[in-house]
N, C-alpha and C positions, 0 to 999 in steps of 0.2 A: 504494500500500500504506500502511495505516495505522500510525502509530508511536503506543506506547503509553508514555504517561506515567504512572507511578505518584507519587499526589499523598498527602502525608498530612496532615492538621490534627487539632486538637482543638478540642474545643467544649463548654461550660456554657449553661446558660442564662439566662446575662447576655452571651452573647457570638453566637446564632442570626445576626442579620441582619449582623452585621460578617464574620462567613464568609461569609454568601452572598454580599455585595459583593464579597470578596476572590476568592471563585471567578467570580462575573462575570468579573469583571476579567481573571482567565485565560482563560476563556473564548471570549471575544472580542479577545482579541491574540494568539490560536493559528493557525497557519498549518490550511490546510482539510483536512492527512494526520496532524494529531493528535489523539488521542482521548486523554481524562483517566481514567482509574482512580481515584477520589479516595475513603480509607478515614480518613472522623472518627471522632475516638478522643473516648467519652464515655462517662458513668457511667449507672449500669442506670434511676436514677430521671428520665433527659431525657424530657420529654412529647413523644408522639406529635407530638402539634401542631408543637413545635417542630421537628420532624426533616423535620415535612411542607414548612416553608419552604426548606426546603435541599433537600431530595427534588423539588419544583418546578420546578427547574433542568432535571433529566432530560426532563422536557413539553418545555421550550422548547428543549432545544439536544440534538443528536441526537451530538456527541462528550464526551459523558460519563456514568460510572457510580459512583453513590455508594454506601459503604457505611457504616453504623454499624458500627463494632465495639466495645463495651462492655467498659470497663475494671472490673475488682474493682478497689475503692478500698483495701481494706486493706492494701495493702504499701507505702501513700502515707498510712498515718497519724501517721507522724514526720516528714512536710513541713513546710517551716516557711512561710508565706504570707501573703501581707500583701492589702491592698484590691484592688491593681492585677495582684498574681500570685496567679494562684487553684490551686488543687491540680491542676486542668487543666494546669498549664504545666509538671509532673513527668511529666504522660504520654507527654513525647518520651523519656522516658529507658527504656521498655519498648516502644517502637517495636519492635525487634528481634526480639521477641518476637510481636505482636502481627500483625505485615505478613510474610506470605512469601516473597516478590519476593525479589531479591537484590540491591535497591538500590531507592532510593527519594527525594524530594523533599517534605525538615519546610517546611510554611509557616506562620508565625503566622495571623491572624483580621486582625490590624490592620495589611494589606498592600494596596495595589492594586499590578497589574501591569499594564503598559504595553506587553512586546512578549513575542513567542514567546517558550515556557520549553524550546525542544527544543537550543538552542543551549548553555546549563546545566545541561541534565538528559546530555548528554555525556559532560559533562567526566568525563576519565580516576580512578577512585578507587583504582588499582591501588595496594596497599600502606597505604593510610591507611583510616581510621576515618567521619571527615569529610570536609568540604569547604563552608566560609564563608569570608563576607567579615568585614574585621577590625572592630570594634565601632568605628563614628564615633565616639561621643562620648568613648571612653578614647584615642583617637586624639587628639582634638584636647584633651583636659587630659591626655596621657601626665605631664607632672612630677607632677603631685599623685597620682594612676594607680598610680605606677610600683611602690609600696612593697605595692600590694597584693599583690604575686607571692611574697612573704614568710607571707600568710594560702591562699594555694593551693597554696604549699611547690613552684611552678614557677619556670623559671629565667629569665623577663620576662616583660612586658604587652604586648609590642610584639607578638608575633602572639595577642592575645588574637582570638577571634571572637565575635559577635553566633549567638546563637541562633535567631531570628525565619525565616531560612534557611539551611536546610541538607540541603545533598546529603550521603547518609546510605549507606556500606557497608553493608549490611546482613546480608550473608553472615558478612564478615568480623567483623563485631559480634557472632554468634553463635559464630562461630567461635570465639573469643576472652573467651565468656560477661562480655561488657561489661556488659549490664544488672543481673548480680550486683554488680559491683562499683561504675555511677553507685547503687544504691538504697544499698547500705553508706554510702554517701556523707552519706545525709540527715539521718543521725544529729546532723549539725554543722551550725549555722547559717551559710551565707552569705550573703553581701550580693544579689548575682545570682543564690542560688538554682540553679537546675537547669542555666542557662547556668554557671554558676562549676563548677557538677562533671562537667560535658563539657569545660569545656576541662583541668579539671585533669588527668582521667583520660585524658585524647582526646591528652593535650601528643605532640608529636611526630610524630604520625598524622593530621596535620591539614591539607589543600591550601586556599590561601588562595583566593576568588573574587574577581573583579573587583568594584571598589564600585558598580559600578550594580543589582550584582545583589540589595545589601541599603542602598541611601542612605536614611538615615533625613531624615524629612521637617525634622528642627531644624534643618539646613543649608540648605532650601530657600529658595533666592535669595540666601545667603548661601553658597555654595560656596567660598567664596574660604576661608572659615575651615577646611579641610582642608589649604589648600597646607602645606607646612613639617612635613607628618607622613610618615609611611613609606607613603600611599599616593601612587602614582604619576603624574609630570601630567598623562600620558595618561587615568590611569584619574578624575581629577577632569574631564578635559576631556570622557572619555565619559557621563561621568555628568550633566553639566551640561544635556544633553537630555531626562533624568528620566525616560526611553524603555527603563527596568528595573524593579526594582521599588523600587516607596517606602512606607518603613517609618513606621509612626507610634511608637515607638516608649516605654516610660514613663508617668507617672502622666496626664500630660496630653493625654487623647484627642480629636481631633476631634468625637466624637461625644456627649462631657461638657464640652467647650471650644470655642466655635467660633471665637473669637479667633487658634488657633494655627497656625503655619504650617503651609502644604499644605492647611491644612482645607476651603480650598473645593476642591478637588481633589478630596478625599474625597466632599464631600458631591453632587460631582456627579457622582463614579460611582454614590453610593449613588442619588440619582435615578432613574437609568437600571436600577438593580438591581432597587431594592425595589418591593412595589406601594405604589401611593399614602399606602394607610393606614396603612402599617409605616414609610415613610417620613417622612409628617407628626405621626404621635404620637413619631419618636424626634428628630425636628427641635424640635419644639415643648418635650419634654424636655432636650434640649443648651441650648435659649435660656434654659427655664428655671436650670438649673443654672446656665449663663454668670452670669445675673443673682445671681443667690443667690452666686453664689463676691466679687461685689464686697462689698469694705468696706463704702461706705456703706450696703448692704444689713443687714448685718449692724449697726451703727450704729444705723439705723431702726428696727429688731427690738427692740433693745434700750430704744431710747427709749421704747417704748411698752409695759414691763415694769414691775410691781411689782418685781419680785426676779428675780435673776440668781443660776445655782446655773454657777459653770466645771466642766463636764466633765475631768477628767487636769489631774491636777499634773505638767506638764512641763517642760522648758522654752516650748514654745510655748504651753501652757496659761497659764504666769503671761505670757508676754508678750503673750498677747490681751486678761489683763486690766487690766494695764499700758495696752496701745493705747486701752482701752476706755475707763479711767480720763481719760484725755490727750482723750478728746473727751467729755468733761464726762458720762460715766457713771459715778453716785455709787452706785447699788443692787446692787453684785453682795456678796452675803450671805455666799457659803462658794465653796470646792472642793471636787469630789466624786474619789474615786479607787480604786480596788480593790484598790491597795498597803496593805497593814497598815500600814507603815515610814513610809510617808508619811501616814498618816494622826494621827500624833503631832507633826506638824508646823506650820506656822503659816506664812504669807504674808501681811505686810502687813496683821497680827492678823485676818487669815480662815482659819479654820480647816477642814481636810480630813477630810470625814466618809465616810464609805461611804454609796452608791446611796441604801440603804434608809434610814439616819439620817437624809439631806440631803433624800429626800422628805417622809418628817414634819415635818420643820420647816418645808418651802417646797413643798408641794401643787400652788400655783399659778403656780410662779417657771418663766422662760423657760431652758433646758437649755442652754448652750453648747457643745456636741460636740465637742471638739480634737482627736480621736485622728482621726489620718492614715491609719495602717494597719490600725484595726480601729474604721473610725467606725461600719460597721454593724452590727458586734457590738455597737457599746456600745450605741448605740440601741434596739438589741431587745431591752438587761438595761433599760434605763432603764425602755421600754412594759413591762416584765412588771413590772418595780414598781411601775408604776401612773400614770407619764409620759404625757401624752396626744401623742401624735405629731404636735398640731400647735405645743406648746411647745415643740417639739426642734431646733435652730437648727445645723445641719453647718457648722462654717468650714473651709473649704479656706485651710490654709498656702501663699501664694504664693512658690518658690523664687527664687533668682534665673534658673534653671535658666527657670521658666515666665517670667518677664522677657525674658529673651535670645529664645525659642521664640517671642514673640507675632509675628503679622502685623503688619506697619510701622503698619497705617492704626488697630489699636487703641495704640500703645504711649504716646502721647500721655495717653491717657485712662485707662490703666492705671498708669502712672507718679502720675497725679495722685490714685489711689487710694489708692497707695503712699505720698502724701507726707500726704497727708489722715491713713491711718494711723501714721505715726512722729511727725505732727505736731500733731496734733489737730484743725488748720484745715480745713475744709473750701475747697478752690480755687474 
């Protein structure tokens, strides 16, 4: 007899073949008595096309059924969203609403899964809300963490959970008319977004899952960095077989990054997932971008610029032109910024002009893009002011965070990027 798994994702279309990977992946680590239900939750405008790559699953594999169900965007127009979380990642919070079932299985897009999901989709939700695993990475910085539970007015961080999975009541969610109360929510800026108001509203209704079932890939091969937290050594010792599911988790994706841990993990489910040609133009894009994200890259670009216009007066904006400086770039003319406030300002007597000003002046000067979380916005005001979009130079801010995350065998080479950067020397 067949057991029916109800699966739910969401998907844009910057995100098509990283679902499909993710459902592979389930797919073929399911025992042969379970069949997937799987209902993506997307907005009225996804192409056809697009839905066809995920709908081609259904040809190849005879235990699964997908459906679109089409979110109205408008009760998601106070979202607040940045590059990496798109308006898509508030559609678990009408889940409830949306899926009829009386319980269900949230998975992100930027998952593979490793073994059956019938063992998890079990588990007891009798009485609670949820059911995840606690977020690795505020696990393993809890001291710095810990004060955030002051801006979510809950009473610690220590069972905070990760979003990317979650066994979902769904009965009881309605019961309860929850998804009134996470959208009231949006009105407020948080840091995590739609994970930060599930757990707020979710606090105490919430069953913890074992860490295999959400290890995100930043600890891979480095698991040791969990011990000494409130996850259990059992549950670090299950997990160190990575035989559950692995999270990619943050700004740094395998599939824009390939330097990062687990990446090739990724890339060689995506292999087996995608066909050929969907695979080698998003491989080919990842290598490009990898490249483009190095300094010297950005350095090169520069050198071979009349004029240099910094996109955002920010802090990272002036310290790229600082870095920039420090390796002998002497042409950068002004900064550009959409702040009024700052635009009465001055840098190291370079003066901050608005878009349209800083075009007039410099027609031809090379763009410096610094905005992190809105680099694509800014880009498309640049080209409508008349920017030719191959003067437009994206620099990706490297954290420490993506330092710690890289694969051992780039960190050598990344590190010396780094020092090339704060030092101006070229190694």
């Amino acid at each position: 007899m067949k057991k029916i798994l109800v699966i739910v994702m969401t998907a844009d279309q910057n995100y098509i073949l990283q679902t499909r990977v993710a459902i592979w992946t389930m797919l073929h680590s399911a025992k042969e008595n379970i069949f997937f239900k799987i209902h993506i939750l997307c907005n009225m405008k996804l192409a056809q096309e697009d839905r066809d790559k995920i709908f081609q699953l259904e040809k190849q594999c005879n235990n699964i059924k997908i459906y679109f169900d089409e979110i109205e965007e408008e009760a998601f127009q106070n979202a607040k969203t940045t590059a990496y979380i798109p308006v898509a990642s508030f559609y678990r919070l009408v889940i409830s609403d949306m899926v009829d079932d009386e319980k269900c299985l949230f998975l992100d897009g930027d998952i593979i899964v490793n073994s059956d999901l019938s063992e998890l989709y079990c588990t007891d939700l009798e009485g609670v809300y949820l059911a995840g695993v606690k977020d690795c990475c505020i696990q393993h910085d809890m001291e710095r963490q810990a004060s955030y539970k002051d801006v979510l007015a809950i009473p610690t961080m220590d069972n905070y959970i990760n979003a990317g999975v979650l066994l979902m009541n769904l009965q009881l969610l309605r019961d309860h008319a929850m998804k009134e109360v996470f959208l009231s929510c949006m009105k407020v800026y948080y840091k995590m977004m739609d994970q930060d108001i599930m757990n707020k509203c979710c606090y105490g209704k919430i069953k913890w899952l074992e860490l295999k079932f959400n290890f995100f890939a930043d600890f891979y091969k480095r698991i040791y960095a969990l011990e000494n937290t409130s996850f259990s050594a059992k549950e670090i010792e299950d997990a160190k077989n990575y035989d559950g599911i692995i999270h990619f988790p943050g700004r740094y994706k395998p599939w824009n990054f390939i330097r990062m841990r687990g990446s090739d993990l990724w890339w060689e489910r995506a292999k087996k997932a995608l066909y050929p040609e969907d695979y080698d133009e998003l491989w080919e894009h990842a290598v490009e971008n990898t490249k483009k994200s190095d300094w010297g890259y950005s350095v090169e670009r520069c050198r071979k610029a009349d004029d240099i216009v910094i996109v955002g007066f920010s802090e990272i904006g002036k310290d790229t032109a600082d870095s920039l400086e420090r390796c002998g770039i002497s042409n950068i003319r002004c900064f550009c910024d959409n702040n009024k406030e700052k635009q009465k300002m001055q840098y190291h007597n370079l003066a901050i002009y608005p878009v349209d000003e800083a075009y007039r002046k410099y027609p031809k000067a090379l763009w410096v893009n610094t905005s992190q979380n809105s680099a694509g916005v800014i880009s498309r005001q640049l080209m409508s002011a008349g920017v030719d979009e191959e003067n437009i130079l994206i620099y990706v801010y490297k954290s420490e965070q993506y330092y710690d995350n890289l694969d051992e065998q780039y960190q050598e080479y990344e590190r010396g990027q780094l020092a090339f950067k704060q030092s101006g020397r070229e190694c």
